[in-house]
N, C-alpha and C positions, 0 to 999 in steps of 0.2 A: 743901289743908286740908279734913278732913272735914267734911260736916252738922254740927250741935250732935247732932240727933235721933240720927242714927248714934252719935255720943261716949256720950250718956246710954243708950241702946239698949244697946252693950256694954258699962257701966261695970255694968248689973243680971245679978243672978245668972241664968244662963242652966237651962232648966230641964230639961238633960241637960249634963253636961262637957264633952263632944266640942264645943258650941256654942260656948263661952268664944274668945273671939279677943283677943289681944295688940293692943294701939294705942298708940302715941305717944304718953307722955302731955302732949308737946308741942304738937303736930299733930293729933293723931287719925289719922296713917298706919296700915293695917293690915299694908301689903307693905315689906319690906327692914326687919322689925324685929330689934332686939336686945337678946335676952331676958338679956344680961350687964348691960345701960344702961336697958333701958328705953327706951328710944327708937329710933326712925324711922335708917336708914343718911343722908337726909338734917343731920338738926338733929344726927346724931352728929359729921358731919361740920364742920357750925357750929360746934358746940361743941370739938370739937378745938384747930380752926384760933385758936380764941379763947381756948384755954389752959384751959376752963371745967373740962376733963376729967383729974381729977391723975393722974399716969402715964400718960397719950396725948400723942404729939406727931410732927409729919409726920416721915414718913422723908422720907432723903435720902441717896440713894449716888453 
């Protein structure tokens, strides 16, 4: 779980674009995001397992 400081820090307009960084907006994770969900490859993962996510659901072969 990130700082708060960190959360609110990148949630302000950054004052070049290249700055802007993707986070969680579960978590505040910055790494293993997914910019299709929005979230963290963790809570994605929660969220599957817990059906939260319509059209995801575990493989199984």
């Amino acid at each position: 779980m990130a700082k708060t400081s960190v959360i609110a820090r990148s949630k302000k307009t950054p004052k070049f674009s290249t700055r802007a960084v993707n986070r969680c907006f579960r978590c505040g994770r910055a790494h293993g995001y997914m910019r299709d969900f929005g979230i963290c490859r963790i809570c994605f993962r929660e969220y599957a397992n817990e059906g939260m996510i319509p059209g995801i659901r575990k493989s199984s072969w």
